[in-house]
C-alpha positions in Angstrom: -17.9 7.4 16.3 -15.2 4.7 15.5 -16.1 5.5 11.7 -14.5 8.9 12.2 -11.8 7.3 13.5 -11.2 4.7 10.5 -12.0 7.7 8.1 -9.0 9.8 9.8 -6.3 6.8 9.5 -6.8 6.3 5.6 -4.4 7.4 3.2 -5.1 10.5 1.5 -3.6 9.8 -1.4 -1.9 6.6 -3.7 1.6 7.8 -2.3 0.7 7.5 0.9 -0.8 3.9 0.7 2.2 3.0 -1.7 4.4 4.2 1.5 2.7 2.6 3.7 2.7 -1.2 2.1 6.5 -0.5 0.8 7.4 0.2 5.0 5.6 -2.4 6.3 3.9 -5.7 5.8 0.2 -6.0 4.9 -1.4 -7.7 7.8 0.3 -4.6 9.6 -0.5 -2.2 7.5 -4.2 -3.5 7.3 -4.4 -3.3 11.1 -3.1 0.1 11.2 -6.0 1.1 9.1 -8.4 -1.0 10.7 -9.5 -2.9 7.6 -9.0 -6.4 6.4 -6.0 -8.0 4.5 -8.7 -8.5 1.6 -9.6 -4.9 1.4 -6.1 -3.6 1.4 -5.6 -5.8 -1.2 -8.6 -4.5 -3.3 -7.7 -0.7 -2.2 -4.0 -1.4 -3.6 -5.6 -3.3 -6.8 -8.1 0.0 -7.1 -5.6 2.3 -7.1 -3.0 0.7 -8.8 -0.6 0.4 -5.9 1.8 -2.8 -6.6 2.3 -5.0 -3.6 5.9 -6.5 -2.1 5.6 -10.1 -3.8 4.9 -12.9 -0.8 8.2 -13.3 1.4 9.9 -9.7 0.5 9.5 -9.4 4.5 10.8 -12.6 5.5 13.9 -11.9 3.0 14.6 -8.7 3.6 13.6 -8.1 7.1 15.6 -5.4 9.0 17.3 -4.4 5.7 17.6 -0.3 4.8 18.7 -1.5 1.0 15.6 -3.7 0.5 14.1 -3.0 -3.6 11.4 -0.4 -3.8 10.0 -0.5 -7.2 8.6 3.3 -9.0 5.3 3.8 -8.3 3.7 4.2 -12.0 1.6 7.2 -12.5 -1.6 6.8 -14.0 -3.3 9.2 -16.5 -6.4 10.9 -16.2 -8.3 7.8 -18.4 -6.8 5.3 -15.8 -4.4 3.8 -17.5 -0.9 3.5 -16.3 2.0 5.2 -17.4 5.4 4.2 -17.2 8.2 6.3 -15.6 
């Protein structure tokens, strides 16, 4: 049953996993939903949930006023809309 237990611990929803990669960093992130770093990456890519760029953590580590970009919506044909 430890599918049921993966299943539970995905996000429901692009929010979520735009929380989730914006609060901490991937390889953590990853764990917590028992996949790989590759596969979050794809699930991001998928979904159209932009990434902190490589060393956000290392710069801005313990930091409350670290940058947090919009998440874009995206339209019913999949294409992403700004604002």
């Amino acid at each position: 049953m430890a599918s049921d237990k993966i299943d539970e611990e995905q996000p429901n929803s692009r929010e979520e996993l735009f929380r989730l990669v914006w609060t901490m960093p991937s390889e953590q992130v990853a764990a917590h939903l028992g996949i790989s770093g590759v596969a979050l990456g794809k699930r991001c890519a998928k979904l159209g949930v932009p990434k902190p760029p490589r060393g956000y953590w290392a710069r801005y580590r313990n930091r409350a006023d670290r940058p947090i970009p919009p998440l874009a919506r995206i339209s019913h044909d999949g294409i992403k809309e700004s604002g």
